[in-house]
Structures are given as C-alpha cells and as structure tokens.
SEPA-868259 format. One record per residue: x, y, z of N, C-alpha, C in turn; residue in one letter; residue number from 1. Coordinates in steps of 0.2 Angstrom, whole numbers. Example, Ala and Ser with C-alpha at 12.3 -4.5 7.8 and 13.67 -1.06 7.14 Angstrom:
(rec (66,-28,39),(62,-22,39),(66,-16,39),"A",1),
(rec (64,-11,35),(68,-5,36),(64,0,39),"S",2),
# end
This chain:
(rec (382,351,160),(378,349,166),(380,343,169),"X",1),
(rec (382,341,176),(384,335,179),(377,330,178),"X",2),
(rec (377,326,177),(370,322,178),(373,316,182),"X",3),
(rec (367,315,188),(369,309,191),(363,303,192),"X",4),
(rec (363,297,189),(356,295,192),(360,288,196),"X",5),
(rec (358,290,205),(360,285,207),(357,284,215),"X",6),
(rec (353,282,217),(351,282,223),(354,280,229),"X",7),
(rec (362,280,230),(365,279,234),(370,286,235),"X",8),
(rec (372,289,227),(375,294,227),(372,302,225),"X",9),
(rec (374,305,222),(370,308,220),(370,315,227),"X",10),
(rec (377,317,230),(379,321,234),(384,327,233),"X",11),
(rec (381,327,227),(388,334,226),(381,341,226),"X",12),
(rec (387,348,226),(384,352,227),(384,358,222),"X",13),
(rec (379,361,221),(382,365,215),(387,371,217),"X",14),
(rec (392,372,212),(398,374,213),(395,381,213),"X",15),
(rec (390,384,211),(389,392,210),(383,392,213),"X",16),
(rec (382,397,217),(373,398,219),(367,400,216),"X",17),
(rec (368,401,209),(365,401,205),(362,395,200),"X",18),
(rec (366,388,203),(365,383,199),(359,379,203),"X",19),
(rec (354,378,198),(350,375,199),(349,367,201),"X",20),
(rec (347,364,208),(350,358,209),(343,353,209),"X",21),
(rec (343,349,207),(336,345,205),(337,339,208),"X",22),
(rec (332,336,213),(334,329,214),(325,327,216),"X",23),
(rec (324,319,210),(320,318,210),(318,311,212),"X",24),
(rec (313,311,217),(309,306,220),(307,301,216),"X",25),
(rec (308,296,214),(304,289,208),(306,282,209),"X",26),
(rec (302,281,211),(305,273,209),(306,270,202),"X",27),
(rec (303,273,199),(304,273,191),(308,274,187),"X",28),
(rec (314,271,187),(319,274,180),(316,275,175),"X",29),
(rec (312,273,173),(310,275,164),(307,284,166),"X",30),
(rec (304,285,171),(305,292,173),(312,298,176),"X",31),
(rec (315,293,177),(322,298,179),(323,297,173),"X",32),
(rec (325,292,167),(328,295,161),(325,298,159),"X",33),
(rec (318,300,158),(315,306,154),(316,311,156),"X",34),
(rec (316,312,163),(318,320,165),(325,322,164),"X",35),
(rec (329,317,165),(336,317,163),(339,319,156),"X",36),
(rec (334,316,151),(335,319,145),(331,326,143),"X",37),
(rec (328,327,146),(325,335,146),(329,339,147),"X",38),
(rec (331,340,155),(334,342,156),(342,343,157),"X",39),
(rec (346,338,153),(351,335,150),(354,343,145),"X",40),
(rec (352,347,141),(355,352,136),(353,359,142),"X",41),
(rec (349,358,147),(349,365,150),(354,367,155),"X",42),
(rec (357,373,152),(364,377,157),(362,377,164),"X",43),
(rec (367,377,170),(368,377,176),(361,375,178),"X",44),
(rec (360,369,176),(353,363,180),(359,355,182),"X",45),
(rec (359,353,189),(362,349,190),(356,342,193),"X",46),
(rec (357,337,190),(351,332,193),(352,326,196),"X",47),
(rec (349,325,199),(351,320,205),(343,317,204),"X",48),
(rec (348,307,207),(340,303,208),(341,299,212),"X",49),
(rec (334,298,217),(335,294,221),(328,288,221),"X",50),
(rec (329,281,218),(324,277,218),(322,276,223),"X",51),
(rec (326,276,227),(322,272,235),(320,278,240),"X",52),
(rec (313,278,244),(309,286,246),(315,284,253),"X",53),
(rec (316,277,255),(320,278,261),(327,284,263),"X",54),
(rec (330,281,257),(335,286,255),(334,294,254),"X",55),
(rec (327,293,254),(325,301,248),(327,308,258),"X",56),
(rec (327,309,261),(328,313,267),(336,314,266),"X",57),
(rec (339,308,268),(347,307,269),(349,312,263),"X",58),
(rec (347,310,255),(350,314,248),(349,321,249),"X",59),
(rec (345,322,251),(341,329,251),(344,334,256),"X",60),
(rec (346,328,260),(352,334,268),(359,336,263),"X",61),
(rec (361,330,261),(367,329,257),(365,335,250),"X",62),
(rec (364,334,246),(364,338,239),(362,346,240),"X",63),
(rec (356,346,246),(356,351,245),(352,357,240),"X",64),
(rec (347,352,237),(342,355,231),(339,360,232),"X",65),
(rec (341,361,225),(335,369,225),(327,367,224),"X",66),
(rec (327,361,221),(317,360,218),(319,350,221),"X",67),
(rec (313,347,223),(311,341,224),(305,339,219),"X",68),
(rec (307,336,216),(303,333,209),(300,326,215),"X",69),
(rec (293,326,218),(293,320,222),(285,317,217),"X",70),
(rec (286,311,219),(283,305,217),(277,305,221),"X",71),
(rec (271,302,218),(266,302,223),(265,295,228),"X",72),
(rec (266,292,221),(263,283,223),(269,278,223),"X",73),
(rec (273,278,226),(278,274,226),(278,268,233),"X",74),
(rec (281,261,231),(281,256,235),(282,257,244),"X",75),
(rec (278,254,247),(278,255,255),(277,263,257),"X",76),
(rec (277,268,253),(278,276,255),(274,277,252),"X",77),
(rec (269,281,254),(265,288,252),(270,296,251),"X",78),
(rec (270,296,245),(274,301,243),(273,310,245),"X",79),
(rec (268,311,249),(264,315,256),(266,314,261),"X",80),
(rec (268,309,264),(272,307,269),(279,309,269),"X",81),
(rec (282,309,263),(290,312,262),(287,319,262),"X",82),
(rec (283,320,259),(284,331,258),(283,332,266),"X",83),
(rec (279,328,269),(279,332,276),(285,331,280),"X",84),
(rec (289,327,280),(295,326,282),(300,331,280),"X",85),
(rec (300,332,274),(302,338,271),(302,344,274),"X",86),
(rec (297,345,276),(295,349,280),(294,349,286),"X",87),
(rec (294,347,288),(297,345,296),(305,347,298),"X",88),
(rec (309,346,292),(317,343,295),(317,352,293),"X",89),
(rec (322,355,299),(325,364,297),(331,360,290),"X",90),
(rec (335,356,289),(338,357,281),(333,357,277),"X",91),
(rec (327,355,275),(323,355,269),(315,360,270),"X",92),
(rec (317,360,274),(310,363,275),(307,369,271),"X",93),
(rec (312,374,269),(310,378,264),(312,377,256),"X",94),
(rec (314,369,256),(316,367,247),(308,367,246),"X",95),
(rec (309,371,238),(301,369,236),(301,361,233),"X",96),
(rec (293,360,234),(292,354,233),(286,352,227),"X",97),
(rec (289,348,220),(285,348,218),(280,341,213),"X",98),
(rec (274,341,216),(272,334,215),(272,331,209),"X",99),
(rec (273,323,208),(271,322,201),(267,316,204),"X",100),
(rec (263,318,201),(256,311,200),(253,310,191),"X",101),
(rec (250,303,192),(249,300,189),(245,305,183),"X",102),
(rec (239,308,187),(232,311,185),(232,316,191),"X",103),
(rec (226,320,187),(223,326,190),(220,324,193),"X",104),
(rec (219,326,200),(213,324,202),(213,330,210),"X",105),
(rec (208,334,209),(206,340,213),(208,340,221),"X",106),
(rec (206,331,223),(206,330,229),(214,331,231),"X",107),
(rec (215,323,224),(225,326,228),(229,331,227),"X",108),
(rec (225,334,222),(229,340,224),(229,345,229),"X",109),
(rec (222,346,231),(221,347,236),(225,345,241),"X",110),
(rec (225,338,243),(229,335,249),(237,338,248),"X",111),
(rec (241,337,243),(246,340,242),(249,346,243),"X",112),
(rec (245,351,242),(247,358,244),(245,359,252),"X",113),
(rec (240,354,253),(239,353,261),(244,352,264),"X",114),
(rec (250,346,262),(257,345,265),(261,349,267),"X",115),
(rec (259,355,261),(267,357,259),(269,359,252),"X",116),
(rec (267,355,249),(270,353,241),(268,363,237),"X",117),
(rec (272,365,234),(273,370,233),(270,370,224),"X",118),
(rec (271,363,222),(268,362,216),(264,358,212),"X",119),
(rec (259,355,207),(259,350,205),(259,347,199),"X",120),
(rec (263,342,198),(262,342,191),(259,335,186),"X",121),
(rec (255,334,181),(252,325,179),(260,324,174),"X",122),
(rec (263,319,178),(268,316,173),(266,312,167),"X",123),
(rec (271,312,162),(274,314,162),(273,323,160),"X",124),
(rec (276,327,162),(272,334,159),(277,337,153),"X",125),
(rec (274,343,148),(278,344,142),(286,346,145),"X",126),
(rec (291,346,142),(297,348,142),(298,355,144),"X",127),
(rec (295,359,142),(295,368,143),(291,370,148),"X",128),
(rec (288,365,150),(282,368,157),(286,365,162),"X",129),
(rec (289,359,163),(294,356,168),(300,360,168),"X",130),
(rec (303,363,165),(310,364,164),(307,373,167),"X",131),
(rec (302,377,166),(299,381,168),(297,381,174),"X",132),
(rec (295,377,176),(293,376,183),(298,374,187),"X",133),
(rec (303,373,185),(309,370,190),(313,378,192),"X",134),
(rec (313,379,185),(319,386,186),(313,392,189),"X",135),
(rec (306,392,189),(304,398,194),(305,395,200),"X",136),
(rec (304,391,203),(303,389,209),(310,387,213),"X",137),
(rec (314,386,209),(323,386,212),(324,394,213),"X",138),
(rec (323,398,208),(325,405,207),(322,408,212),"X",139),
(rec (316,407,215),(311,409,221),(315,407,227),"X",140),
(rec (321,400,229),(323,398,234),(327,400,233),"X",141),
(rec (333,404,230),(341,404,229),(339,410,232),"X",142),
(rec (334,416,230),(333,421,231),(332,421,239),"X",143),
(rec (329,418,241),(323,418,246),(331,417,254),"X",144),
(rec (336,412,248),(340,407,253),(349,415,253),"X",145),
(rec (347,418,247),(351,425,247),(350,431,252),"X",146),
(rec (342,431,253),(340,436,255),(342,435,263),"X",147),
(rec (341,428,267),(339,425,273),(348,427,276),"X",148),
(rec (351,423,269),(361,424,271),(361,431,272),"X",149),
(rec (360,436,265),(362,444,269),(357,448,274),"X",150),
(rec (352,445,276),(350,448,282),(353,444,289),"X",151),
(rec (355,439,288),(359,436,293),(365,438,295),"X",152),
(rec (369,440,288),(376,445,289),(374,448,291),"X",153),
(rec (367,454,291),(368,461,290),(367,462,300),"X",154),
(rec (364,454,301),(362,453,310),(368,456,311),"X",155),
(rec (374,449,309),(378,448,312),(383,455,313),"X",156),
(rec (384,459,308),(387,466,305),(384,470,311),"X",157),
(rec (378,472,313),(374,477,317),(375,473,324),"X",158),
(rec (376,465,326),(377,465,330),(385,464,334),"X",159),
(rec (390,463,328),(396,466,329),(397,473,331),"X",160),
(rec (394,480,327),(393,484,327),(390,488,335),"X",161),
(rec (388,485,335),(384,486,344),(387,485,348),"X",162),
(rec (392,477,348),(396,474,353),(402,480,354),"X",163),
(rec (405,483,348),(410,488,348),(406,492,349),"X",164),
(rec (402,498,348),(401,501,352),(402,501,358),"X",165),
(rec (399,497,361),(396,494,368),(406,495,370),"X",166),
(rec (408,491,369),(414,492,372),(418,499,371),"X",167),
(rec (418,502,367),(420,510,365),(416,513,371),"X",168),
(rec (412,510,371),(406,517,377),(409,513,383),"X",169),
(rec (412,507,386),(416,505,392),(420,507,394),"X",170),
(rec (425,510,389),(431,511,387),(431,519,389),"X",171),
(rec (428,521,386),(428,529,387),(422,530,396),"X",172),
(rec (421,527,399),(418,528,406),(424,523,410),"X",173),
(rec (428,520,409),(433,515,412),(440,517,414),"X",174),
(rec (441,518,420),(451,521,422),(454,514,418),"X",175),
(rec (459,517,411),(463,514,411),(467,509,414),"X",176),
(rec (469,511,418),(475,509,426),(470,502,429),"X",177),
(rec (466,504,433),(462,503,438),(457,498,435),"X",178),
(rec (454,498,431),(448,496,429),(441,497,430),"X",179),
(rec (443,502,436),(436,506,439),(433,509,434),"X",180),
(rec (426,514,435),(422,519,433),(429,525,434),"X",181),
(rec (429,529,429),(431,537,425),(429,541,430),"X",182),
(rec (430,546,431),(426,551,433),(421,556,429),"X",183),
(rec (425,553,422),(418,556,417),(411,553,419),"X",184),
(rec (413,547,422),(406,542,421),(402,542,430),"X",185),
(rec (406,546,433),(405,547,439),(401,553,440),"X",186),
(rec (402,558,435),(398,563,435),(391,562,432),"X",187),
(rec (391,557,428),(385,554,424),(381,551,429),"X",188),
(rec (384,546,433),(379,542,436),(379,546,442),"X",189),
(rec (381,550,445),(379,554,450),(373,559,452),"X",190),
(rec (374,561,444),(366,564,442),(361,561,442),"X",191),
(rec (362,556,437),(356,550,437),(354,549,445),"X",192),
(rec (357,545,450),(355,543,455),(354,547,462),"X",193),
(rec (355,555,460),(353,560,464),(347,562,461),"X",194),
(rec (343,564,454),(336,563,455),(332,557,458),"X",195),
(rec (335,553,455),(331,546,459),(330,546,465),"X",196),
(rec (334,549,469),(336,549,477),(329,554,479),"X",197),
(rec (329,560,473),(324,564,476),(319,563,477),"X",198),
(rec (317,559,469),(308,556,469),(308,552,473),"X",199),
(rec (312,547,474),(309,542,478),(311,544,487),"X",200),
(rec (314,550,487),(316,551,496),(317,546,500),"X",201),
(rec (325,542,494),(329,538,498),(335,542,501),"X",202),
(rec (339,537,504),(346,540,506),(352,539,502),"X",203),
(rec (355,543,500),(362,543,494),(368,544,499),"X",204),
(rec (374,539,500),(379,540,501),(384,540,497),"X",205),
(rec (392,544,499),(396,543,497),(403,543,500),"X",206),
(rec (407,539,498),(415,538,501),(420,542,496),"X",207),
(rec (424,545,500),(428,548,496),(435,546,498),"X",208),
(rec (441,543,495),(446,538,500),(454,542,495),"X",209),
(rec (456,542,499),(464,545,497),(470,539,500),"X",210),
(rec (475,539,496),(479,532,498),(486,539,501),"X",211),
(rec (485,537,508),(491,541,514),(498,542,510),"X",212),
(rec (500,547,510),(509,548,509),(509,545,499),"X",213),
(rec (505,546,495),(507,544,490),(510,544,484),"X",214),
(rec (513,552,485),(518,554,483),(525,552,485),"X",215),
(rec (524,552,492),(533,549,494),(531,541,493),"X",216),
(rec (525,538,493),(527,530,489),(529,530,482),"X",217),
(rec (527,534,478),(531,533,472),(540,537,471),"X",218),
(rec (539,543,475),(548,545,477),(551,537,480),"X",219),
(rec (548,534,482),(551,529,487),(553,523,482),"X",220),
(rec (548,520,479),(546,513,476),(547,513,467),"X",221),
(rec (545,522,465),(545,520,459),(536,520,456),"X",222),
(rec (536,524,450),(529,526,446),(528,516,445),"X",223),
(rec (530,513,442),(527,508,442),(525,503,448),"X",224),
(rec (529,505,453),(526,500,460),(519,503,463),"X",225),
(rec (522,511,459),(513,515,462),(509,514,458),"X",226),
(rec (508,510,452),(503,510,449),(501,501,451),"X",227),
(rec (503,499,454),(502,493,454),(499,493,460),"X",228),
(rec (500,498,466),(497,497,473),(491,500,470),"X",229),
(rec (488,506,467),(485,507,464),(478,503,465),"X",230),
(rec (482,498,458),(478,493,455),(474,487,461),"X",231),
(rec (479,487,468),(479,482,471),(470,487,474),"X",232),
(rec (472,493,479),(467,495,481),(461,496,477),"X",233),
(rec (461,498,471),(455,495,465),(452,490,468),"X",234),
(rec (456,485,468),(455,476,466),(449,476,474),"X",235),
(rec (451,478,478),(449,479,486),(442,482,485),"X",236),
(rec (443,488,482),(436,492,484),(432,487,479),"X",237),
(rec (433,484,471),(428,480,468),(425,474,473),"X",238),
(rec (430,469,477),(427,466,479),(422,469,487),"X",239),
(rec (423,475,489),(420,474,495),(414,478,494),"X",240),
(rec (411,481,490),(407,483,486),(402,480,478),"X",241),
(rec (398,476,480),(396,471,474),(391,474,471),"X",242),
(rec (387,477,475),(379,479,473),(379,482,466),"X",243),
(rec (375,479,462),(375,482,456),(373,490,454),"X",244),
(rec (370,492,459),(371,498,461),(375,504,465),"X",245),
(rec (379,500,467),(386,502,469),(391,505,464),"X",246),
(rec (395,513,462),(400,513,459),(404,516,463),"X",247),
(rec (411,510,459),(417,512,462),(423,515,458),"X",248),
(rec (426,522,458),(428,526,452),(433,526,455),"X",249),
(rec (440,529,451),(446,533,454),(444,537,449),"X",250),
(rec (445,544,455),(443,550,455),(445,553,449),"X",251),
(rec (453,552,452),(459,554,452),(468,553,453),"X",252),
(rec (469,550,451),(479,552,453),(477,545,458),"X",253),
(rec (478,547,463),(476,544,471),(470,543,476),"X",254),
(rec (465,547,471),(460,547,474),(453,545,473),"X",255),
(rec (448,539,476),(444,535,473),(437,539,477),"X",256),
(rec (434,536,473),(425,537,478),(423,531,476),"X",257),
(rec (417,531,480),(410,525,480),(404,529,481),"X",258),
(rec (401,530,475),(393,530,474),(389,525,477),"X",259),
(rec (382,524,484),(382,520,488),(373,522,487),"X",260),
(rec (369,522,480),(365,521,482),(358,520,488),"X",261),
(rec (354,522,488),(350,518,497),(353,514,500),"X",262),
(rec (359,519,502),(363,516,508),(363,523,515),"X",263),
(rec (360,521,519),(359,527,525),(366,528,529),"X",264),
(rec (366,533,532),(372,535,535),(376,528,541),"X",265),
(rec (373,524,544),(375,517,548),(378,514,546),"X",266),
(rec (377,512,540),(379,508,536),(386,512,533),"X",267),
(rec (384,516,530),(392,518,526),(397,522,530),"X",268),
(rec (396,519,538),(401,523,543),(405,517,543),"X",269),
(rec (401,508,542),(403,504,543),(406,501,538),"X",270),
(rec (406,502,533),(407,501,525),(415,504,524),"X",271),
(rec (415,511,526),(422,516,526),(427,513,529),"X",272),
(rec (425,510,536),(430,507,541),(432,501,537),"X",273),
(rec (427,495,535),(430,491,532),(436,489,527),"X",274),
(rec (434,495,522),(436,498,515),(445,496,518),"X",275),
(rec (445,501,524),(452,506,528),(456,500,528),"X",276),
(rec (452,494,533),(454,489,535),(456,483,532),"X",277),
(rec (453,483,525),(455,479,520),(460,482,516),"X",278),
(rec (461,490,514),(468,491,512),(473,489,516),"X",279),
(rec (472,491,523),(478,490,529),(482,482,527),"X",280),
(rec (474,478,526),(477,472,527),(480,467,518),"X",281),
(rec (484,473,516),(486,471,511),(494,470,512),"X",282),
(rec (496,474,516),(503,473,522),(507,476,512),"X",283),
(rec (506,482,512),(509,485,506),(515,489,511),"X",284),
(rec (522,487,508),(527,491,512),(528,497,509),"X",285),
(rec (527,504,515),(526,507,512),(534,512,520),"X",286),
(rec (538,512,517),(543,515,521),(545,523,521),"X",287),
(rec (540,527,516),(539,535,517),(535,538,522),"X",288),
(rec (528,530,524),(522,532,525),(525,537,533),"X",289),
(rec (520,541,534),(519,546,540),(515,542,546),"X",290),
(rec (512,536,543),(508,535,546),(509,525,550),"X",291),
(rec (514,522,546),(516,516,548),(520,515,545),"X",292),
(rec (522,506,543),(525,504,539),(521,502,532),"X",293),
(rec (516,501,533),(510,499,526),(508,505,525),"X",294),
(rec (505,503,517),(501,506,513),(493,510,517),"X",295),
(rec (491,516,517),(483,517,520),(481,519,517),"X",296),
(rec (474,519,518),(471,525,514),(464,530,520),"X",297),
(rec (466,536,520),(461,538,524),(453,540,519),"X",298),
(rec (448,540,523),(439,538,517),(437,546,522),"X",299),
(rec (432,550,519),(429,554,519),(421,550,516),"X",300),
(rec (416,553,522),(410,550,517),(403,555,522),"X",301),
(rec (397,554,519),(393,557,518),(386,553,516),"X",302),
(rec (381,556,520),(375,552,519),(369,556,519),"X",303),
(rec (362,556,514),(359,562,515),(352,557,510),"X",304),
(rec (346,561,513),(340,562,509),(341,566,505),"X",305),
(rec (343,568,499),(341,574,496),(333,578,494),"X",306),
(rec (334,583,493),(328,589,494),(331,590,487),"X",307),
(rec (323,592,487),(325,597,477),(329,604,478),"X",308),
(rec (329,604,484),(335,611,484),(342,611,486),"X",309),
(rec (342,604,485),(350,603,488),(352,601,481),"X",310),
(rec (358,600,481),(364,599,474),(368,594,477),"X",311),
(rec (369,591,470),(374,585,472),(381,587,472),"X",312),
(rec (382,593,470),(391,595,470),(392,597,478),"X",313),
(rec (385,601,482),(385,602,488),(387,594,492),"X",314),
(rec (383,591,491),(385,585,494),(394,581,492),"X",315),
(rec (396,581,487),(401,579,485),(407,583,490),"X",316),
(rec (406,589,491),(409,593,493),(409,593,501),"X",317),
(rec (405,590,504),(404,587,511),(408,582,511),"X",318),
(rec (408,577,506),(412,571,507),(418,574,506),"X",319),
(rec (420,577,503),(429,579,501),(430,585,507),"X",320),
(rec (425,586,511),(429,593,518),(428,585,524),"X",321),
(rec (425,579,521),(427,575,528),(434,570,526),"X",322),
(rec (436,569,520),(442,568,518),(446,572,521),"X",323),
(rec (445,577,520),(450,584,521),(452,583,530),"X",324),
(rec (448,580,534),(445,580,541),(450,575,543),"X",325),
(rec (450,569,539),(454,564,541),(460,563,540),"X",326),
(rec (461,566,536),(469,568,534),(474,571,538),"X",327),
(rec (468,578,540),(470,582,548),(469,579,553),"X",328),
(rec (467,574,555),(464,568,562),(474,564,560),"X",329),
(rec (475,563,556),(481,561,557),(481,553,552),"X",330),
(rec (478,554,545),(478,548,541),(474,541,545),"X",331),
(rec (474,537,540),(474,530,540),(464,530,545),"X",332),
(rec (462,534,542),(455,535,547),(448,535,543),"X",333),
(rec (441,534,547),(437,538,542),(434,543,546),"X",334),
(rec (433,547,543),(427,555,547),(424,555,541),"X",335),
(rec (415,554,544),(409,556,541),(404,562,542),"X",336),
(rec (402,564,538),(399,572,536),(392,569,537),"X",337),
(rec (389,571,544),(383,567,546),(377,573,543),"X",338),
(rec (373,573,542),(366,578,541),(366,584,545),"X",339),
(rec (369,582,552),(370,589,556),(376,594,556),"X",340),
(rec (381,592,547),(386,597,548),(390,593,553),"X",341),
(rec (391,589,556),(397,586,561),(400,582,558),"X",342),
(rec (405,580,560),(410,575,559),(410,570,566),"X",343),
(rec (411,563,563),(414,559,565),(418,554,562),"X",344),
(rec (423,553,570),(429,550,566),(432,541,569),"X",345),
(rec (432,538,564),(432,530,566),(440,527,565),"X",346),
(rec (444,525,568),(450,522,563),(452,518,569),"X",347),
(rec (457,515,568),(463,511,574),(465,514,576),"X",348),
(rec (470,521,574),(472,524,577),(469,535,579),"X",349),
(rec (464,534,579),(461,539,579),(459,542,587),"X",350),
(rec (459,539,590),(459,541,599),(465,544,599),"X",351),
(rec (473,542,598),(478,545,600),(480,552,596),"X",352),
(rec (477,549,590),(477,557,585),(470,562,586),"X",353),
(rec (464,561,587),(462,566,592),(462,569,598),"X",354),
(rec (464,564,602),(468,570,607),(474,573,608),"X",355),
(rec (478,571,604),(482,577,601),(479,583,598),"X",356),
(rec (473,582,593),(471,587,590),(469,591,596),"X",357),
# end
C-alpha cells in the first residue's frame, strides 16, 4: 500500500479502479498516524492526508478519493462546511463522505447527514468497523462510478449507432453524383405530401426539367464533363429552391424534378422560368446543343388541389406530358399543365418556336 501523509501532496492516483483511495481531513497528526497504521497492512487501500481544511477541495480534485474520512472541529473551519462544498463541486459531489467527531451526539449527527455526510463515525473508532466502513462505502462509489462510465459508453455507442444509421438512411435516399434526393426517396416523400395536400385542400406542385441535347454533350465533352455539368445544375436547383419543404431529386440520367409543396400554379410558372434562366446563365459550352451555344435545360410542371380520387402518378404524369410539350415547343423552355388539361408555354425563345409549330 503507498501511504502518503502530507498536506501539500498527496495527488497520486490509484493505479487500478478497484483500489481504494482514502484521504482524510485532520488537523491532527496523532490522528492521521493512527489511521495510517490501521490501515497500513490492508491490500489496494491507498491514503492520503491533508492537515490544512483550506487545502482539503484542491487534494480531493487532485487524488480523486473513493471515501473522505472528514474532521468535525477543526481550526477556523466547520468540518460541515467542507462536506457541503463537497458537495456542491461536480468533481466530489458523489465521493462518500464520512464524519469523524469527537462524540455522539444525535443533533450532530443529525446536522451531518443534513450536509451530506454519508456517514458517521466517534473517533477514534475500532480498527475493523473503520476499515469496514471505508471498503463498503468506496465499493458503493467505484460501482456507482462503473455503472455511470458504462452507461455513458453505452450513450455514446447508441448515439454513434444512431449517427450511422442516420447517415446509411441519407445515403440510401441521396444521388450519389448530384447530391440531390434519389428517386427512391422521391417516391416516399411524394406520397407522404400528396395525402397532406388532401386533408388539408392545399395546392401541390411539381417541375419536371431535362438538360437539352444531353447525350450529344457527353458524345461532345466526354462522360466526365457530363457529370460535372450535372453537378453544376444540382448545385442551381439547391440553391434556388430553399424551403424546407421543398424537394429537389435527379430523377434520373438527365432528368430532375422539384416536389413544391403549397405552392399554387402562379408561382411555379414563375419558379420554372427562373430555374431555365439560371441554368442558361451558367454559360456551359455546349457545341452539340440544337438549341444554342450553352448548356439548357427545358422544365415541365404542374399544379393542382388534389381530391381523394386523383392519384399522384396521374399527376406526375401531367408533369412529364408538359416536359414532353416543351421539348416539342423546341427546348430551352417551360410549358405548364394547368387544372384545365392546357398547356402553357414560357421561355426566351418560345414565340419563334411556336409559331413555327
């Protein structure tokens, strides 16, 4: 057993968690040497002593005790006023603490357990009741201090645990490429917010958008320049699109949508146009295009209250016959699938391509 009696030192730690670590409160050496010799021949018991109560907080951060052997009546200090400070500080709050006084006496003891003080004892007390008292009441805290670490692992484990999921469940709703919503996850949330649209008889819109000529950009440029304009049109629809209830998905290959929540038909005529205008103005060279010398992309969209007897694939399928619409209008455009089955068509260049048509 290390024994230390020193009140300035007296800051080592026990080397195994099992060892019992003792540091006692006294002004009195002829009391530290008696408990020193007591507990002097008992295995994994280490003891510490601090004369001065001023020091007694600072040793106690430092050592790290399993039990506090604390003093009642000592000079300038009320040895009550140290337990509760003990108890106040998060490093000792849960060391047990246990009192030695002079004599019995019902009141102080009473006051004592009042503190805090988890025990008491009239010093000096017999050898096998002290050395008994320290090891139940260390064995109570190592346990108490084991249980607290593996329920704090097992936090940390379940909330790791969670964090990975969470990210597996991102991962598997997330275009690789792109960083948008999947289409697996476009089918999810489109259900979800086509009943809501019902009960509550709001309006559901949706943009369905194709990037012009985008096979002859990659005949032209190359599979990695197409993934990279790709990435660039992603980056456009995230930012022009913020609402948390907003989702922006590739479909497909070349093909994206925008799930547009209680957004009515005015708005997402205005939204489409924008989307067009902000790919345009990415000035992507695109020298296969039919339609210019940049990158485009023509948007199909659609806006509706739904009824309990419409379907969402009906609706999705109005947005993909106004894509279909703009493509034939002559690219780089949007046409919207209004409530009455019509189309209308909005683009920069869409006056000279419908009167062609």
């Amino acid at each position: 057993m290390r024994k230390t009696i020193d009140s300035e030192a007296g800051v080592t730690v026990p080397p195994d968690t099992n060892d019992v670590m003792v540091l006692l409160v006294d002004d009195q050496l002829i009391i530290a040497e008696a408990i020193r010799r007591v507990l002097a021949d008992q295995p994994n018991i280490d003891f510490h002593y601090c004369s001065d109560p001023a020091d007694a907080m600072v040793i106690a951060r430092k050592v790290k005790p399993t039990v506090i052997l604390q003093d009642l009546v000592m000079p300038h200090v009320d040895g009550l006023a140290l337990v509760r400070l003990y108890r106040a500080d998060p490093a000792t709050q849960d060391i047990p603490v246990i009192v030695l006084s002079t004599k019995e006496e019902p009141a102080v003891k009473r006051e004592a357990f009042a503190a805090g003080a988890n025990d008491y004892l009239v010093k000096l007390p017999d050898s096998i009741e002290l050395i008994a008292r320290i090891r139940y009441h260390s064995k109570y805290f190592l346990n108490q201090v084991q249980r607290d670490q593996a329920y704090q692992a097992l936090r940390r484990s379940q909330q790791q645990l969670q964090e990975k999921n969470l990210e597996l469940l991102r991962l598997s709703n997330q275009d690789g490429l792109t960083g948008l919503s999947n289409r697996r996850y476009f089918d999810e949330y489109i259900e979800a917010q086509w009943k809501q649209a019902i009960g509550d008889q709001s309006p559901i819109s949706l943009l369905m958008i194709d990037v012009d000529d985008f096979k002859r950009y990659n005949d032209t440029y190359g599979h990695l320049a197409g993934d990279d304009a790709l990435k660039q049109v992603a980056a456009v629809m995230r930012q022009r699109f913020l609402r948390p209830t907003d989702l922006t998905v590739r479909f497909g290959g070349e093909e994206f949508a925008v799930i547009l929540p209680a957004t009515p038909f005015l708005p997402i005529q205005s939204l489409g146009e924008k989307l067009r205008c902000d790919v345009e103005e990415l000035a992507i060279a695109h020298r296969g295009s039919s339609v210019g010398e940049c990158l485009t992309v023509s948007v199909g969209g659609t806006s509706m209250i739904p009824q309990s007897t419409d379907t969402f694939l009906s609706w999705i399928d109005r947005a993909d016959k106004a894509l279909y619409q703009a493509k034939l209008l002559g690219k780089n455009r949007v046409v919207m699938h209004g409530q009455d089955q019509s189309f209308l068509a909005h683009a920069a260049q869409s006056a000279s391509a419908t009167d062609s048509a």
